[in-house]
C-alpha positions as CSV (number, residue, x, y, z in Angstrom):
1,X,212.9,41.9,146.1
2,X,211.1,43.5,143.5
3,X,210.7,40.7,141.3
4,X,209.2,38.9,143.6
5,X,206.9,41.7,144.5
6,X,205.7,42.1,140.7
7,X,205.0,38.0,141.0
8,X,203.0,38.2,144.0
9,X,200.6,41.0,142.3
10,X,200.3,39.7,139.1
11,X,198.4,36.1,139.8
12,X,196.2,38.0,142.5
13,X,195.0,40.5,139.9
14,X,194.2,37.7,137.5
15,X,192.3,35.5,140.2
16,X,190.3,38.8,140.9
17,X,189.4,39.4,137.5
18,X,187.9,35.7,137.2
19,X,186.0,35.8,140.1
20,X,184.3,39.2,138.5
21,X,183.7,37.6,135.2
22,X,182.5,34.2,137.4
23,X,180.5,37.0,139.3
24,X,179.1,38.6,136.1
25,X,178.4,35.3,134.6
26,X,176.0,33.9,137.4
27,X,174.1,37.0,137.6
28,X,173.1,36.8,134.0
29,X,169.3,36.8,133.2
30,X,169.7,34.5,130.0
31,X,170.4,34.6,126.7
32,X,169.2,38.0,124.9
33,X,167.6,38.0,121.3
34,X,166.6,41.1,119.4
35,X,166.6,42.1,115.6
36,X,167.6,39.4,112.9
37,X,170.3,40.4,110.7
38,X,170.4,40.0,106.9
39,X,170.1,41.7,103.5
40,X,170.0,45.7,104.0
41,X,166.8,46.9,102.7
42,X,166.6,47.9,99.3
43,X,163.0,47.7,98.6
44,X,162.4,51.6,98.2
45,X,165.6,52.3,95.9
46,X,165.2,53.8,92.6
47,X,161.2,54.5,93.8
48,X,160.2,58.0,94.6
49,X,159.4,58.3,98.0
50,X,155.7,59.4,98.4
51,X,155.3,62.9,100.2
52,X,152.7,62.6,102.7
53,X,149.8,65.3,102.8
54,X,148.5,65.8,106.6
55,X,145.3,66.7,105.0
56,X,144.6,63.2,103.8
57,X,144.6,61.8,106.7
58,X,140.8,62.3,106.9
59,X,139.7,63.3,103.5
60,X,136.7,64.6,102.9
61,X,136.3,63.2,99.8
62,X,137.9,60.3,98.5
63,X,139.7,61.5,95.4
64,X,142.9,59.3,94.9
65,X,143.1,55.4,95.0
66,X,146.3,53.8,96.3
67,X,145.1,50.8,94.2
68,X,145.6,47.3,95.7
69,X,148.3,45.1,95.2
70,X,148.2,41.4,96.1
71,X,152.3,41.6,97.1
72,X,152.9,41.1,100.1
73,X,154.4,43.8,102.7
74,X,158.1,42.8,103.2
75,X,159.3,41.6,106.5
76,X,162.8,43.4,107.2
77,X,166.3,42.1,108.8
78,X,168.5,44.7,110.9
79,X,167.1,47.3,112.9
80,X,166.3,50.1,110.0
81,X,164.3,50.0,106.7
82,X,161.8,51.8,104.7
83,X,157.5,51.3,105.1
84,X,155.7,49.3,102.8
85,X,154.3,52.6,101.0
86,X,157.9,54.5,100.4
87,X,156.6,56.8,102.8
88,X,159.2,56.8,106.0
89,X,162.2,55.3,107.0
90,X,162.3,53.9,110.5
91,X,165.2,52.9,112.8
92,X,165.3,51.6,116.2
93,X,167.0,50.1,119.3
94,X,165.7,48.1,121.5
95,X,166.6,47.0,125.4
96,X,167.6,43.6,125.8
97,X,164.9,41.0,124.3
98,X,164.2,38.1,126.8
99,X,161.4,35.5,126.6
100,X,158.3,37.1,129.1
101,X,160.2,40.1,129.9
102,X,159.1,43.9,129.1
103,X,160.9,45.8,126.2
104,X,161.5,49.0,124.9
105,X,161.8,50.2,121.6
106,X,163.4,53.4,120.5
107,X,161.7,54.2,117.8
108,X,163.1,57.2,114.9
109,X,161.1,58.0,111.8
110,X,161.9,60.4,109.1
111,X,160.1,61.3,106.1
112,X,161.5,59.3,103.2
113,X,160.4,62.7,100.4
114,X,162.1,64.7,103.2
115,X,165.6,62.9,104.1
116,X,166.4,63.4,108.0
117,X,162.9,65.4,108.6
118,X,161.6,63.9,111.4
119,X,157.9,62.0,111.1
120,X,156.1,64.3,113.7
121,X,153.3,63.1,115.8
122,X,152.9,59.2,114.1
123,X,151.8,58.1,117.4
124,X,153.6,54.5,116.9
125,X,151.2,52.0,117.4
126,X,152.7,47.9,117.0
127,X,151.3,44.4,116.3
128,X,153.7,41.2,116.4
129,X,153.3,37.6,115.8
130,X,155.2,34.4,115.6
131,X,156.4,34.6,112.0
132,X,155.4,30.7,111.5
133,X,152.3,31.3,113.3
134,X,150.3,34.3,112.5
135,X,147.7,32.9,114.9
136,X,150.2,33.6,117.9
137,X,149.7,37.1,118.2
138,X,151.1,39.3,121.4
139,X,148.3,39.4,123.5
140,X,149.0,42.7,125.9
141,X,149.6,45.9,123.5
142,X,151.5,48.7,124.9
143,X,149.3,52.1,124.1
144,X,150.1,54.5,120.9
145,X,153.3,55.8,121.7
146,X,153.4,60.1,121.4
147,X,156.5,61.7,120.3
148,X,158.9,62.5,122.7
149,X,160.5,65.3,122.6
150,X,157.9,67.0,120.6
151,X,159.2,67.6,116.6
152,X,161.9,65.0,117.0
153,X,160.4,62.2,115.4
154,X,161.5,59.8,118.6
155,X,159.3,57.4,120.0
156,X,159.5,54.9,122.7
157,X,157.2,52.1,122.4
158,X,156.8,50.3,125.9
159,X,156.5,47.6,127.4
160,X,156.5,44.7,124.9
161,X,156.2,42.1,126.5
162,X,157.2,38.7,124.1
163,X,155.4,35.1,125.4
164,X,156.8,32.6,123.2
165,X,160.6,32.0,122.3
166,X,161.2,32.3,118.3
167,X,161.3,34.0,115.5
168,X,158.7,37.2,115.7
169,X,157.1,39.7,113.2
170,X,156.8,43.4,114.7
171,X,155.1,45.8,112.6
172,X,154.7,49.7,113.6
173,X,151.9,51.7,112.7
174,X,152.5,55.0,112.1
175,X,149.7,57.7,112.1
176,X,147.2,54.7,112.3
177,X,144.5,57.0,113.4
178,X,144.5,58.3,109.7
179,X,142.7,57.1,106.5
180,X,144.7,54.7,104.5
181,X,142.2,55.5,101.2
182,X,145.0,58.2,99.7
183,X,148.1,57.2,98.3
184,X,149.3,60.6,100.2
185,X,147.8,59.7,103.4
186,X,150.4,59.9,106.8
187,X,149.3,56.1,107.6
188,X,152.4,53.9,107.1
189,X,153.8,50.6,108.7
190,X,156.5,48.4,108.7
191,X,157.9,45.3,109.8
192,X,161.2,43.5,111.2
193,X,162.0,40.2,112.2
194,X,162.9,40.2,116.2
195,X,164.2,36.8,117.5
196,X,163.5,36.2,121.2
197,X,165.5,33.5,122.4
């Protein structure tokens, strides 16, 4: 009697669980995209990090020149890297990346002179752009993201809103309201690949 019990269970528990996953399955709002994953980024190793100065981020007087470099920025893989300028380090997560669907990004930056001090008040700004065609640019910016809490270094930049399935370029600005005309200036950026399916 009990064997036959134990059979009786066992295939209705199974055709239950299908019909969830079936359930799941049709309820599904597409494929989902997000960062592209490659080579860690290295670019700032063996450099030392620049410490930023608040006070240059509207100098007076222009005493320092960052020089100009015709290298490009790099574009980084994975979800975390370092700014073009060595000054921050940046990580972030992201809700689920769909084709003409809002996202968020979590946003964390630290000071890179300062490991795990958090980059107050950067007031994350973004751009993006098909990566083979810088002409395709996103069209509706989400405002300057604040800091949220205050002093964390946390910032969620919303909604992003992608309208072309690809390969995308997203760069965050940090502190964009300041100078960039001091090599110690807070301005910063830097730039992943997102993919958006």
């Amino acid at each position: 009697m009990r064997a036959r019990r134990l059979s009786f269970w066992f295939p209705t528990t199974l055709l239950l669980g299908f019909a969830a996953l079936a359930g799941c399955g049709s309820s599904s709002e597409g494929p989902v995209g997000g960062p592209v994953s490659g080579l860690a980024d290295a670019h700032c190793a063996g450099v030392t990090p620049i410490a930023v100065n608040q006070a240059s981020c509207h100098p007076a007087v222009t005493t320092t020149d960052p020089g100009t470099t015709t290298e490009e920025a790099p574009v980084l893989y994975n979800a975390e890297g370092d700014d073009d300028d060595c000054k921050y380090h940046v990580a972030f997560t992201s809700t689920p990346v769909r084709l003409n669907q809002d996202v968020t990004f979590d946003v964390t930056a630290t000071l890179l002179a300062s490991p795990g001090t958090a980059a107050t008040g950067a007031n994350i700004d973004i751009e993006a752009y098909v990566a083979d065609n810088q002409f395709h640019v996103l069209g509706d910016l989400p405002p300057a993201a604040p800091e949220s809490p205050t002093g964390s270094g946390h910032y969620k930049v919303t909604p992003v809103k992608f309208d072309a399935s690809g390969r995308w370029v997203l760069r965050f600005h940090l502190y964009e309201q300041c100078s960039d005309l001091t090599a110690d200036s807070p301005h910063g950026h830097v730039a992943f690949y997102i993919d958006v399916p």
